[in-house]
DRENPA-3360 file (N, C-alpha, C; in nm, 2 decimals, always signed):
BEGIN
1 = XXXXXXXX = +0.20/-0.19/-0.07/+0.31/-0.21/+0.02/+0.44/-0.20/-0.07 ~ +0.52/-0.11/+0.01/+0.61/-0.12/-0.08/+0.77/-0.21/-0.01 ~ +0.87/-0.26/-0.05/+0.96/-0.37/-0.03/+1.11/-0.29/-0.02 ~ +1.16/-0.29/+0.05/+1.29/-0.23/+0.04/+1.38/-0.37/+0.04 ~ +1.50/-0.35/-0.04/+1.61/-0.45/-0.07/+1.72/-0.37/-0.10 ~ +1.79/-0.34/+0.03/+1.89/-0.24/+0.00/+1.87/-0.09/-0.11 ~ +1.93/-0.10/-0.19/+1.90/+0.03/-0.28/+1.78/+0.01/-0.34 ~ +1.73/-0.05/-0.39/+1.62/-0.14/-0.47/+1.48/-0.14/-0.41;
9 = XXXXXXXX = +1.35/-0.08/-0.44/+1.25/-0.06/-0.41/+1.14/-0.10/-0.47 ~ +1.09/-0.23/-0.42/+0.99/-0.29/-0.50/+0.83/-0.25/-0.47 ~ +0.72/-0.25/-0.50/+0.56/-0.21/-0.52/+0.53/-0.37/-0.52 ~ +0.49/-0.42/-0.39/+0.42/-0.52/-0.39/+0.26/-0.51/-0.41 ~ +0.18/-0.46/-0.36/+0.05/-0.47/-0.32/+0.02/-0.38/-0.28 ~ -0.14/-0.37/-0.24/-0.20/-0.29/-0.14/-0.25/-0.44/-0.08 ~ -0.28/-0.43/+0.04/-0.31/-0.50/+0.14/-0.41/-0.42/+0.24 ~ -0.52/-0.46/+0.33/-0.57/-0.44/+0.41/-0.49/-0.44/+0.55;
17 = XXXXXXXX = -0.53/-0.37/+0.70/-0.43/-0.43/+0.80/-0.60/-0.46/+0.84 ~ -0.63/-0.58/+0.93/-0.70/-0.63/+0.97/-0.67/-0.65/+1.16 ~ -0.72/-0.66/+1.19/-0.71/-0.73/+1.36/-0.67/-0.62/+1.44 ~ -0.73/-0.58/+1.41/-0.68/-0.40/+1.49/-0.79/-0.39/+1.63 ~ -0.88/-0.48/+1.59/-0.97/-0.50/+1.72/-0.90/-0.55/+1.87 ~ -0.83/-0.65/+1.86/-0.74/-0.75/+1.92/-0.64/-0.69/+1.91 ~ -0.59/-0.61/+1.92/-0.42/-0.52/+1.96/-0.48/-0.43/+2.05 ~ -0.36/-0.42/+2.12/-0.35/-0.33/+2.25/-0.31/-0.19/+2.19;
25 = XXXXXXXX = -0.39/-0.09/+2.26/-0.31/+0.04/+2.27/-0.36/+0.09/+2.09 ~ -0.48/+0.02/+2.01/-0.50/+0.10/+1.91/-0.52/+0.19/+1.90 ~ -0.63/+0.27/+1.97/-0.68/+0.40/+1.98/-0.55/+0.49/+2.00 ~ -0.49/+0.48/+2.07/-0.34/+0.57/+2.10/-0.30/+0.56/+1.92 ~ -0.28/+0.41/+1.84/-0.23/+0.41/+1.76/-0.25/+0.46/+1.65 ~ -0.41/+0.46/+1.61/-0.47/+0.54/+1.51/-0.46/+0.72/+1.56 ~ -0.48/+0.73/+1.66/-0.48/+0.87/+1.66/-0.28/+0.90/+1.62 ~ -0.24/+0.82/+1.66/-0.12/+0.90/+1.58/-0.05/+0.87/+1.46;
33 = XXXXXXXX = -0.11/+0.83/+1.41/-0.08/+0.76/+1.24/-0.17/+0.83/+1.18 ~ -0.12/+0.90/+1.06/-0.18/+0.98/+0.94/-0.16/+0.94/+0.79 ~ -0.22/+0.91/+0.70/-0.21/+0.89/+0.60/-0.12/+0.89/+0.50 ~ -0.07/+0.80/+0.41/+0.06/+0.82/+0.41/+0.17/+0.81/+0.50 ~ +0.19/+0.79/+0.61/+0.27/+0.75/+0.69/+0.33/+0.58/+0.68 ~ +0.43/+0.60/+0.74/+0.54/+0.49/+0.67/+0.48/+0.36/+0.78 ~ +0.45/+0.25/+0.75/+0.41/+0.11/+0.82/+0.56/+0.04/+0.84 ~ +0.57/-0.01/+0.93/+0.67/-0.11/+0.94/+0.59/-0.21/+0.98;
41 = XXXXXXXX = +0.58/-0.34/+0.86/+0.60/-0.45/+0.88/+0.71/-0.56/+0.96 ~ +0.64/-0.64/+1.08/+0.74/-0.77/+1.12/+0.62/-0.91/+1.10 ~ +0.77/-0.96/+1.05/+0.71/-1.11/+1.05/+0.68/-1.16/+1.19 ~ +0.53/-1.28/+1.21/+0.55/-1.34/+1.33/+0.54/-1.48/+1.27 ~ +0.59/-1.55/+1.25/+0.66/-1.68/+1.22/+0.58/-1.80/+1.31 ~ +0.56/-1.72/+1.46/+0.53/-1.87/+1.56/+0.40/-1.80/+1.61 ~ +0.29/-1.68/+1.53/+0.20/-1.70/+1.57/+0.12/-1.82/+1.59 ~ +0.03/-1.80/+1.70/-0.05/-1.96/+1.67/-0.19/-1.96/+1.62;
49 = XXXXXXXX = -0.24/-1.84/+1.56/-0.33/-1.84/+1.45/-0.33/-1.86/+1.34 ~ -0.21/-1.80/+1.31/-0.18/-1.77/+1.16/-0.02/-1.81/+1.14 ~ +0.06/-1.90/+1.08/+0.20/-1.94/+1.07/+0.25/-1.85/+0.96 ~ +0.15/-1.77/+0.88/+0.17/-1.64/+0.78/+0.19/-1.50/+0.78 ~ +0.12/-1.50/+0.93/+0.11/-1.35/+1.02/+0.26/-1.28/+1.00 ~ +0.20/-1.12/+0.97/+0.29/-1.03/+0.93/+0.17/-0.93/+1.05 ~ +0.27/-0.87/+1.08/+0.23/-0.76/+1.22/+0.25/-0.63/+1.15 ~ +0.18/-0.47/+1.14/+0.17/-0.38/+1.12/+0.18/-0.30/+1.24;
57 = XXXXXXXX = +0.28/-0.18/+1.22/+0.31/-0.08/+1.30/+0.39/+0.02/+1.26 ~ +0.30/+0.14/+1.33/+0.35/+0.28/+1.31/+0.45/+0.31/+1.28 ~ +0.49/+0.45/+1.28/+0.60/+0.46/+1.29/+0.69/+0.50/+1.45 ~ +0.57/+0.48/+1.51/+0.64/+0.50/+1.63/+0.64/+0.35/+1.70 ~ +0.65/+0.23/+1.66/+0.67/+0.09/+1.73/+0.46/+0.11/+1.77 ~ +0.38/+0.10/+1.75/+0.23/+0.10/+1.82/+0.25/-0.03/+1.72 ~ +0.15/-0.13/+1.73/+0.10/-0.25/+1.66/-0.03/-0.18/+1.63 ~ -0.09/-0.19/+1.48/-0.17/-0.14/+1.42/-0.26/-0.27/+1.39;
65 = XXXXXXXX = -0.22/-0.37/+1.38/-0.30/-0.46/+1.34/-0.19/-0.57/+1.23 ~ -0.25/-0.66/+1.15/-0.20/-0.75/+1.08/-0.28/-0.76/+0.94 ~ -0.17/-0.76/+0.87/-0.15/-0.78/+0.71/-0.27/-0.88/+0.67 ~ -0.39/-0.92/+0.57/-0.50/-0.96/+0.58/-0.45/-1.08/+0.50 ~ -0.51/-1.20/+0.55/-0.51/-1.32/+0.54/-0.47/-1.33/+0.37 ~ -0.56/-1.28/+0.28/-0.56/-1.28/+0.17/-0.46/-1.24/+0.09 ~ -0.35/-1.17/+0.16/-0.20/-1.09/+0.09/-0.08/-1.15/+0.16 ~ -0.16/-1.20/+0.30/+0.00/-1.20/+0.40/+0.10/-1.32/+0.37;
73 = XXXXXXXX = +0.06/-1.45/+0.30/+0.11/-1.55/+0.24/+0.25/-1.55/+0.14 ~ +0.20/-1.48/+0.05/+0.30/-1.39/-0.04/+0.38/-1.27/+0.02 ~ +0.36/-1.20/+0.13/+0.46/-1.09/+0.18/+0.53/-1.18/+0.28 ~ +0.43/-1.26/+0.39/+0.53/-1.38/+0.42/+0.66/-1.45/+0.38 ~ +0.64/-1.50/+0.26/+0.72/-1.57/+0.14/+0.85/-1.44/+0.12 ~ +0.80/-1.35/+0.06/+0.93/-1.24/+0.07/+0.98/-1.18/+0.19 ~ +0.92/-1.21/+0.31/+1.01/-1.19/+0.42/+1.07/-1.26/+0.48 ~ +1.07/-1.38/+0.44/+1.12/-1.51/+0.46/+1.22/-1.56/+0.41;
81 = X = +1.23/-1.51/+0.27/+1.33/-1.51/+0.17/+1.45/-1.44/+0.20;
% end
């Protein structure tokens, strides 16, 4: 993952995106996402599964799934910040 801060571009992680089961409209989404293509991460703050949940998506707005339990804590924390 990488972190944009204005001019400044940080290499956080690799992370998995998980939950791709439970999103709507994935199939549309994987078929139009290619490797290397740019993820936009959003924070969800008031999920009610996860209070750490970070959401993954295309670059065309599709929801790809969510940032995996094991990373999203710490990218949480920097999107929070």
């Amino acid at each position: 993952m990488i972190y944009h801060s204005g001019e400044n571009v940080h290499y956080l992680c690799s992370a998995l995106i998980v939950g791709s089961f439970f999103t709507e409209n994935i199939n549309e989404g994987a078929k139009a996402s290619e490797i290397d293509d740019e993820i936009v991460l959003k924070r969800e703050r008031y999920n009610k599964f996860d209070r750490h949940a970070v959401a993954a998506y295309n670059h065309r707005g599709i929801k790809l799934g969510y940032v995996s339990r094991q990373h999203n804590t710490a990218v949480a924390n920097i999107m929070d910040s």
